[in-house]
N, C-alpha and C positions, 0 to 999 in steps of 0.2 A: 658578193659571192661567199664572204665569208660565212653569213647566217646558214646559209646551205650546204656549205659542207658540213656545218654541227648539227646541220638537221640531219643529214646523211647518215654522220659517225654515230649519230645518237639511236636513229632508228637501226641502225646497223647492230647497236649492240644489245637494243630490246630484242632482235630475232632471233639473235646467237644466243642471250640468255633463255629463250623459250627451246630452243634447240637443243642445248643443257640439260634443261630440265624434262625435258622429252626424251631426248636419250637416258637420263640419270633414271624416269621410272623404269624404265624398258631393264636398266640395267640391274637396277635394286630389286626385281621381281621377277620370276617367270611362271607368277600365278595371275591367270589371265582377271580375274574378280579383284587381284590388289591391282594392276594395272588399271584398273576401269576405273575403279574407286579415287586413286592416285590422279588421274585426268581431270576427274571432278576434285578433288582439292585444292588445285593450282590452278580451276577456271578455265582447263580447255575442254567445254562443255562438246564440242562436235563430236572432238576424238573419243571423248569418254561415251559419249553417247551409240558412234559407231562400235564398238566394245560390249557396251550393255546388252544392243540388241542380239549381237551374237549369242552371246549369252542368254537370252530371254528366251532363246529358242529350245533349252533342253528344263524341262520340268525341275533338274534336280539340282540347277541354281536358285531357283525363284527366293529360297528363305535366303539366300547369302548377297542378292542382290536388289533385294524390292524397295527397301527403304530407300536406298542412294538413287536406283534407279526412278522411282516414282518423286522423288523428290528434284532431279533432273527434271525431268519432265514437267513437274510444276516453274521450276525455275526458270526454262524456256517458253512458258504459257503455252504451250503445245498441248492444250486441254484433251485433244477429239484424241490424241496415242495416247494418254495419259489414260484416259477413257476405255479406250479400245484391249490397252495392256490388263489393266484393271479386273472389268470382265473376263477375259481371258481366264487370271488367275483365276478369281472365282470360281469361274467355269470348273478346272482342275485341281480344286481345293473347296469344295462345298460346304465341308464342314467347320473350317476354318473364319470367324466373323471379322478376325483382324482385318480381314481382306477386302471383308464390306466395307466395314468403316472408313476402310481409303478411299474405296468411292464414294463415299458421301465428302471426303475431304477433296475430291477431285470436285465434285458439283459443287460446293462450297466455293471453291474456285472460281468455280464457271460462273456463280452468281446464280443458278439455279436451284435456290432455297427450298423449292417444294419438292423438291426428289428425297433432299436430306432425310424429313422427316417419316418418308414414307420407307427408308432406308433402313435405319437406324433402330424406327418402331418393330416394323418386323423381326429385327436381330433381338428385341427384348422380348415380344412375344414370344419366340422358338425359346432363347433358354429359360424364360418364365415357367414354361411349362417342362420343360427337364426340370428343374430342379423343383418344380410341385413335386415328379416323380421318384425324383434319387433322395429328396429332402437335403443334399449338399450344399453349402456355400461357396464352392470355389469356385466354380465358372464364372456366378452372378461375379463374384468378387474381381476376376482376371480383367470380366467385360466394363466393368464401372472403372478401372484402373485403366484401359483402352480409351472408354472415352474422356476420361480426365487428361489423358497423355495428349488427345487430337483436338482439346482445347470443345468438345462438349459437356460442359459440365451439366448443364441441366438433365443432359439424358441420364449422365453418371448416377444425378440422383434418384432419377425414374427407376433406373435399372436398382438399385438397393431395394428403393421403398417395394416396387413390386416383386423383387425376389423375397422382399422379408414377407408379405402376404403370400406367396405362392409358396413360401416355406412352412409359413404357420407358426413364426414366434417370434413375437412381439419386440424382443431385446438384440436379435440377430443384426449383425451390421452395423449395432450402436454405435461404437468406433469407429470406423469408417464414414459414418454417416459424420459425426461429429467435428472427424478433421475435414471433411468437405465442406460443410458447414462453414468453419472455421475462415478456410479461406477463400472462399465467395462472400462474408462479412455480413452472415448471417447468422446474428448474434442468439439470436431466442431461440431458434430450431437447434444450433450448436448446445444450447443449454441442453432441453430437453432430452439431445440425443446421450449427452454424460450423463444424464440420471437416469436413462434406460440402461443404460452400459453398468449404474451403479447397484440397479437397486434389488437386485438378483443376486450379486457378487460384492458383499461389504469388503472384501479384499483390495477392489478397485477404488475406495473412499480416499485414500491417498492421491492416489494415482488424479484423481477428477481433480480432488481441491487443486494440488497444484496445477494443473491445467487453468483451471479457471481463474487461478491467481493470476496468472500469465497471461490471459488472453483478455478478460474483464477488467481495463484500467478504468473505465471511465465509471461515478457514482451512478449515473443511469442504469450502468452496464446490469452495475449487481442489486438495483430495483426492480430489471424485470427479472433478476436470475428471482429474488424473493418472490416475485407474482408466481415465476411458473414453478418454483416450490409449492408454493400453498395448493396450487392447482393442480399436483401431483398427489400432494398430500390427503386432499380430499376425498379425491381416486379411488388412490390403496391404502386408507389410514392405516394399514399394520409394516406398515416398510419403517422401520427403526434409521433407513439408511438418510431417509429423507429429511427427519427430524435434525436428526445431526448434522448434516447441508444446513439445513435453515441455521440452524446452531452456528455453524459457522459463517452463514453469509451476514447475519446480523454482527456477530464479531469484526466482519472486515468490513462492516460499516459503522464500525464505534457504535450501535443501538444495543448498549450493556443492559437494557431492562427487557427487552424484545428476547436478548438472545437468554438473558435467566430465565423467562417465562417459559421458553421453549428445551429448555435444559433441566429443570425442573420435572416437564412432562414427558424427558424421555430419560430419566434417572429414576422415576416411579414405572415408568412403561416396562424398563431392565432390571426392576428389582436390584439395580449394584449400592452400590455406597457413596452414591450421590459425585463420584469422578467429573460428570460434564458442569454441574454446576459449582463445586470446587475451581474446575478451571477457568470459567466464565467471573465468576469471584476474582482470582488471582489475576487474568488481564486488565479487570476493571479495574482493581484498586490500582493496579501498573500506569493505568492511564486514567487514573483521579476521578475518576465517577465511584467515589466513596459510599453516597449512598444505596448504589446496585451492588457493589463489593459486600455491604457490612448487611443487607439481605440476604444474600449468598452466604454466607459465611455462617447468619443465623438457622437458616434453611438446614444447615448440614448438622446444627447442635442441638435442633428441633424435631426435624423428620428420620436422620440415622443413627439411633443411637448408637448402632454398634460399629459406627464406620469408622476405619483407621485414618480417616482425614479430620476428625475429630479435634485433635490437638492443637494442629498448624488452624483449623478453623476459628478453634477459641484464641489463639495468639492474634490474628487476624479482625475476628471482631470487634477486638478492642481498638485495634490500629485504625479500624472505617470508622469508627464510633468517634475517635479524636480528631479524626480530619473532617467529618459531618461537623461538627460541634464547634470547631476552630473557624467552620468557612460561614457558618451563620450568624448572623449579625442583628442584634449586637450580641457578644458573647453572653449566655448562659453561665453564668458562674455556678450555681448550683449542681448545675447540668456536670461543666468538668469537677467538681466533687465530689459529686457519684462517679465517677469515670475513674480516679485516682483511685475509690476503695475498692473497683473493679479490680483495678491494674494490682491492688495488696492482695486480693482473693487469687487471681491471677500468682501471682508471687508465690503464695503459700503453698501451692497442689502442683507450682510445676516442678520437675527434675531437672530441667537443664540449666546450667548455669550462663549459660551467653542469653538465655532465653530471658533468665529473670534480671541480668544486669542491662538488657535492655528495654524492658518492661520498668526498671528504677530510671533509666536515662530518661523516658516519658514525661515520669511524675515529676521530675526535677524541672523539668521544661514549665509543665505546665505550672507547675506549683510560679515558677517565677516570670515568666509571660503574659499569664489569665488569671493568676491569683494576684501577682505582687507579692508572692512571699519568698524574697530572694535568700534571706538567711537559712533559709529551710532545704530551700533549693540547691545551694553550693556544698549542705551539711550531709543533702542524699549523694551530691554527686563524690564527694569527697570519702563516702565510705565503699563507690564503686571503684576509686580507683587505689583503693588500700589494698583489693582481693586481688590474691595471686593467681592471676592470670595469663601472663606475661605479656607477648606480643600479641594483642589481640587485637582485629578490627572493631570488635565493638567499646572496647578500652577506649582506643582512638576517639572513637566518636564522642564516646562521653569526655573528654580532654576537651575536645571543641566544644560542647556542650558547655562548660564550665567556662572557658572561655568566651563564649558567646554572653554568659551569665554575668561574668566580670562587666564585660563592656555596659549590658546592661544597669550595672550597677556604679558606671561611671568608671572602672578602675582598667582603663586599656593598656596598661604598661604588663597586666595579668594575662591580659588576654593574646598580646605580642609574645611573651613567652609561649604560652601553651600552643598554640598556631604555630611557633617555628617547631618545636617538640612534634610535632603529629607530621610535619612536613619535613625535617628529616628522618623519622621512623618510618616513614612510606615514600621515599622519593620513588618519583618517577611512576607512582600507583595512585589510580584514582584518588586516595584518601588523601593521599598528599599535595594532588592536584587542588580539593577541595580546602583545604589548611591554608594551603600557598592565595585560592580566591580570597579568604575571609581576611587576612590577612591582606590582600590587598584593598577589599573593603574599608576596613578601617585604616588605610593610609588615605582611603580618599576621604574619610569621612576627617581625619585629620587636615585636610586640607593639599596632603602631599601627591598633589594630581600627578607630577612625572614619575614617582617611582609606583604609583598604583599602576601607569600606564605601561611602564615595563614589564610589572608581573605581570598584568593582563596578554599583553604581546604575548607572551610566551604562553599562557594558557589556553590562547585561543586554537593552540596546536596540540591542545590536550586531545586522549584518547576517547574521552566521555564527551558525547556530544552534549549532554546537557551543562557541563559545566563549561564545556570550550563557548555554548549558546550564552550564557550567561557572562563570560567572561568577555564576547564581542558584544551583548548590549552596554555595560558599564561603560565597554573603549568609545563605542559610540557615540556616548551620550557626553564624554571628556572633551572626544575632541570635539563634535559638533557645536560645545558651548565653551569652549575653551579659546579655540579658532582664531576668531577675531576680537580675543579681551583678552589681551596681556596682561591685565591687572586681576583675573581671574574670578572676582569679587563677586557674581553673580552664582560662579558653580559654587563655589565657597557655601555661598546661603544656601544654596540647593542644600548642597549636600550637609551642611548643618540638619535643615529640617529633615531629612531621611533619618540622620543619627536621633531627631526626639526620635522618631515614628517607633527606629530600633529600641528607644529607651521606654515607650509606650505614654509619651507626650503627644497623647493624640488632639486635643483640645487645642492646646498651647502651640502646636503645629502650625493647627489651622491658620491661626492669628497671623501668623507668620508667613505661610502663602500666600493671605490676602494680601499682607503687603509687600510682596514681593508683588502680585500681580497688578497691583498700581504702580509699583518703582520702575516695573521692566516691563509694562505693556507691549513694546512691540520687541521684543527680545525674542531667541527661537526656543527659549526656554519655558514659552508660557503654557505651550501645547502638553508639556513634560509636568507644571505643575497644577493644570486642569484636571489631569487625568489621577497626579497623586493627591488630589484634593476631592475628587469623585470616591475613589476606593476610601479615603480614611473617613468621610462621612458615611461612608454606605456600614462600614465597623463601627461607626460613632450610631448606625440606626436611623440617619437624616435620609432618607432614600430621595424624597423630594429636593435637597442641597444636590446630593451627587448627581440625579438624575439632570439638573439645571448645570452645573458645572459639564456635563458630558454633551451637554447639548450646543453648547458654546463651540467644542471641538466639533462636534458634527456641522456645525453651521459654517463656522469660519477657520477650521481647520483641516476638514475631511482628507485634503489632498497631502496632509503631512503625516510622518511615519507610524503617527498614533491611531488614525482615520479610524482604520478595521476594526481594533483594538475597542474603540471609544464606543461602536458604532455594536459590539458584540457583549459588551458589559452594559449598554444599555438595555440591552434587550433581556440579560440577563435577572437584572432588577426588577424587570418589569415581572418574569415569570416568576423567579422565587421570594422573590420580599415581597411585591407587593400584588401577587398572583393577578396582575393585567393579562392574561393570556392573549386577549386580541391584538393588543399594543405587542406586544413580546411577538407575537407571531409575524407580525408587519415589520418588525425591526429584524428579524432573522432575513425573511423574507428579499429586505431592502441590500444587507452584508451581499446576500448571495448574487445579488443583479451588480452591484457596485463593487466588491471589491471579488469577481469570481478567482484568483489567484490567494486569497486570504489563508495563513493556518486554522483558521478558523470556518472553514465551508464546512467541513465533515460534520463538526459538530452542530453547527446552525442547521443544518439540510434534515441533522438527525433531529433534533428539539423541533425544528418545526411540525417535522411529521408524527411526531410524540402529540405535539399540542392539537395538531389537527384530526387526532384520533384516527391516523392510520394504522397504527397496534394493538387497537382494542381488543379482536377477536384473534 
C-alpha cells in the first residue's frame, strides 16, 4: 500500500503544480496573445493551442501570433492545419513572402520536397524582377536573410546571385554573398566574393585581409585564395587592389620572393616610393630570408632615387648582406672585407649616432668571428663604449658583444663581468633577459649545469618568445642528458665541444665528436652530436660529411626530437650548396608527409613550390 499512496501524493502534486501554473499565467496577464504564448512555454500545448485559434480568427493578430502559433503546429505534427492556417495567411497577406516560406517549411515537414521548390522558385522569380525594376537591394537582401533563418541556404544563395544579375552589378551582395559562403564552408567562392567586395572599394582592403586571416587557417586555404588572385588578376589587370591581396597572401605564406616580385610590380604600377616592397624587405629580413630582404632593400637604392625610405634601405642592405654571407659556407672571407669597408662608407655619410655605433658593433663581430682579428675587434668595441651616450640599448649590446669577444678570446671571467653589467642595467627587459641567457651559457659551457639550470627556469618565463625558446632548448638538452649520469661527464664533453665551436675550433671540434661518438654510442646524446657535427662540416664546406652524418639521424633517429630538424637541413643542402634540386625537392616533400606538425611545413611547402616552378610567372 505504501508504493501507492507515494504514487498518489506524488501525482497529486504534479497536478497542483500544473494548476499553479495555469492559474499563475492567467494571473500575470490579461493579454490574451501573452496567455497563449505562456501555454506554449510551459508545454500545455492543448490549452495554448485552443487560444491561438481564437485568435487566428481576427486578421490583426496574424504578425503577433504566427511564429508560436505555426511552430505549435509543427510541434504537434498536425501538418494538414498547419497547412490549412498557412494558406490562409497567404491568402490575406499576398504580398508578404515570409508567409510562403512557412509553407514550404510546413511541406518540408510533410516530407513533401517537390512543392518546396516550386515554392520558394516562384518567391525569387517575383522579387527578381522587382528589383530588375526599382534597381534596390533590400528586398533581395530581407528574402536571402528569410531563407538563411528557415535553414534554406542554397535558395539564400540563389536569391543574391540572381538579384545581383537582375540588378546589373557585378559587386552587389559581395558581403553577404561572402559570409554565406563562409559559413556553408565554402572556401573558394567565399574568397572570390571578398575580392568583388574589394576591388571597387580599396577602403575595404583591411577589412578583407583580416577576414581572411580569420577564416583561412589552413596552408591549402591560402593556395587557392593565391589561384583565384591570379585569376582575378588576369580579368581586370588594372585593379591595384588585387595586386596588394596577392602581396599579402604570399606574405602569410612566408613566399618572401613571390611576394617582392609582386610588390615590385605594384610599387612601379603606383609610381610611390617603393612602400610595398620596403615592407616586404622589413618582414623578410624579421623572418631570415635575408636574401629576398637584402634584394629588397637594393630594389629601393636602385629604382627610387628620391624615396624617403632610402636611408633605413641602405642601413638594411648591409644587415642582409652579413647575414647572406655569414649563413653561406664556407665563409667568404674576402667577401666580409668588402662588407666591413661597406659598413666604413656606411659610417662616414650617416647622421645618427645609435645608427653608426651600431654599424661599428657589426665590424667588431665580424672582424673577430670571420676574420680572427680579435685585438681589432675589442679595440673597435672599446672606443663604442667610451661615447657618451649614456643608457642606451644599443651600448648594451655592444657590452655583450665585447663580452662575447672575451670568451672568444678565452678570458670568461670578462665576460661574467660585462653579462652581469647589461643585466642589471636592464632587469626585467629583454636586454637583460638576453645578458642573464649568455650568461647562463657560459656557466654551462663551464661545466656549472645547476646554476645554468636555474637561470634558464627562470628565463623561460621570459617576455621574448625567442629567448624564453631558447632558454627551454638549452634546459632540455641538461636535463635530458643529465637525467641518468650523476657524474655528468658526457654533458661536460658536449658542452666542451660547443665552447670550441663558440671559439671557432671548428676542425679540432670535429675530432672530438668523433670520439665522443664511439665512447657514447648508445647514449641519448648522439642524435644531439650528429646534428652538431652536420652543421659544423657543412661551415667547414664538407656537405657530403654533413649530408652522411644527417643521414644517420634520418635512418636511425627520425623518431627523436632532432627527426624534423635533420630531415629539413638536409634538404636544405641539397638546394643551396650543392644545388640537387630534385633531391632537395623529395626531402622537403618527405618533412611534409612525416613530420605534418613540424615548425618547419611552411617553409618546406614554400621551397618546394619555389623549386617546382610554381612562381615563375
Amino acid at each position: 500500500m505504501r508504493p501507492v499512496k507515494v504514487l498518489i501524493k506524488y501525482s497529486f502534486c504534479i497536478l497542483s503544480c500544473l494548476l499553479i501554473a495555469s492559474q499563475t499565467v492567467k494571473a500575470q496577464s490579461n493579454d490574451p496573445v501573452q496567455i497563449a504564448r505562456e501555454y506554449f512555454t510551459i508545454g500545455e500545448f492543448d490549452k495554448a493551442r485552443v487560444e491561438f485559434e481564437k485568435l487566428a480568427k481576427n486578421k490583426r493578430n496574424i504578425p503577433r501570433i504566427h511564429d508560436t502559433y505555426l511552430n505549435l503546429l509543427l510541434t504537434q505534427e498536425d501538418y494538414s492545419s498547419a497547412e490549412k492556417y498557412v494558406k490562409k495567411v497567404i491568402k490575406d497577406n499576398p504580398d508578404n513572402f515570409e508567409y510562403e516560406i512557412d509553407l514550404a517549411t510546413v511541406y518540408r515537414a510533410k516530407k513533401e520536397e517537390g512543392k518546396i521548390d516550386a515554392i520558394l522558385d516562384r518567391i525569387i522569380d517575383r522579387e527578381k524582377k522587382i528589383a530588375a525594376e526599382d534597381k534596390k537591394p533590400t528586398r533581395i537582401r530581407i528574402l536571402a536573410n528569410k531563407f538563411f533563418e528557415k535553414n534554406f541556404r542554397e535558395k539564400a544563395l540563389e536569391a543574391y546571385t540572381e538579384g545581383r544579375k537582375a540588378i546589373g552589378k557585378s559587386d552587389i551582395f559581395a558581403l553577404d554573398l561572402a559570409n554565406l559562403y563562409r559559413v556553408m564552408n565554402m572556401k573558394g567562392k567565399m574568397v572570390s566574393e571578398y575580392l568583388n567586395f574589394s576591388k571597387n572599394q580599396p577602403q575595404n582592403l583591411s577589412y578583407v585581409k583580416n577576414s581572411l586571416q580569420n577564416f583561412l587557417r589552413e596552408p591549402t586555404d591560402l593556395d587557392t585564395l593565391e589561384i583565384i588572385l591570379y585569376d582575378f588578376i588576369q580579368k581586370e589587370p588594372g585593379k591595384p587592389a588585387f595586386n596588394d591581396l596577392l602581396v599579402w597572401t604570399h606574405l602569410q605564406q612566408k613566399n618572401f620572393p613571390a611576394a617582392l616580385r609582386q610588390a615590385r610590380a605594384l610599387d612601379r604600377r603606383l609610381e610611390n616610393n617603393g612602400d610595398n616592397i620596403m615592407n616586404v624587405g622589413m618582414i623578410a629580413y624579421r623572418n631570415s630570408d635575408y636574401k629576398s630582404s637584402q634584394k629588397a632593400f637594393n630594389y629601393i637604392l636602385n629604382d627610387f632615387v628620391e624615396s624617403p625610405n632610402r636611408r633605413l634601405a641602405s642601413r638594411y642592405t648591409l644587415l642582409s648582406e652579413e647575414e647572406v654571407l655569414k649563413s653561406s659556407y664556407p665563409i667568404d672571407t674576402l667577401a666580409i672585407e668588402n662588407l666591413i669597408i661597406k659598413y666604413g662608407q656606411f659610417i662616414e655619410q650617416s647622421r645618427d649616432v645609435f645608427s653608426v655605433i651600431e654599424a661599428q658593433r657589426r665590424v667588431a663581430l665580424l672582424q673577430a668571428f670571420q676574420l680572427n682579428k680579435v685585438p681589432t675587434a675589442i679595440e673597435t668595441l672599446t672606443k663604442v663604449l667610451e661615447q657618451p651616450v649614456g643608457r642606451s640599448k644599443v651600448v648594451a649590446e655592444a657590452k655583450m658583444d665585447l663580452a662575447d669577444i672575451y670568451l672568444l678570446n678565452k678570458e670568461p671571467w670578462e665576460s661574467i663581468l660585462l653579462y652581469g653589467q647589461v643585466e642589471r642595467m636592464f632587469k626585467d627587459e629583454p636586454l637583460g633577459y638576453m645578458a642573464k641567457l649568455k650568461s647562463a651559457k657560459l656557466s654551462y659551457f663551464k661545466g656549472d649545469f645547476e646554476l645554468a639550470q636555474s637561470n634558464l627556469d627562470i628565463l623561460k618565463l621570459a617576455t621574448s618568445r625567442e629567448i624564453a625558446n631558447d632558454a627551454l632548448d638549452l634546459s632540455i638538452l641538461i636535463k635530458n642528458n643529465t637525467v641518468f649520469d650523476s657524474t655528468d661527464v658526457v654533458m661536460q664533453d658536449f658542452a666542451n665541444i660547443e665552447l670550441m665551436l663558440f671559439q671557432n675550433q671548428k676542425e679540432e671540434s670535429i675530432v672530438k665528436m668523433d670520439s665522443m661518438l664511439i665512447k657514447y654510442n648508445s647514449h641519448s646524446i648522439v642524435d644531439e652530436l650528429l646534428f652538431l657535427k652536420a652543421n659544423t662540416l657543412r661551415e667547414l664546406g664538407d656537405f657530403t660529411g654533413a649530408l652522411e652524418s644527417l643521414k644517420t639521424i634520418n635512418d636511425a633517429h627520425y623518431f627523436e626530437i632532432l627527426g624534423d630538424d635533420s630531415l629539413f637541413l638536409s634538404a636544405k643542402i641539397n638546394e643551396e650548396d650543392l644545388k640537387n634540386y630534385e633531391v632537395s625537392m623529395a626531402l622537403y616533400n618527405d618533412l611534409l608527409k612525416k613530420f605534418p606538425g613540424s615548425i618547419f611545413v611552411a617553409e618546406a611547402r614554400t621551397r618546394f613550390r619555389e623549386l617546382r616552378g610554381d612562381f615563375n610567372n
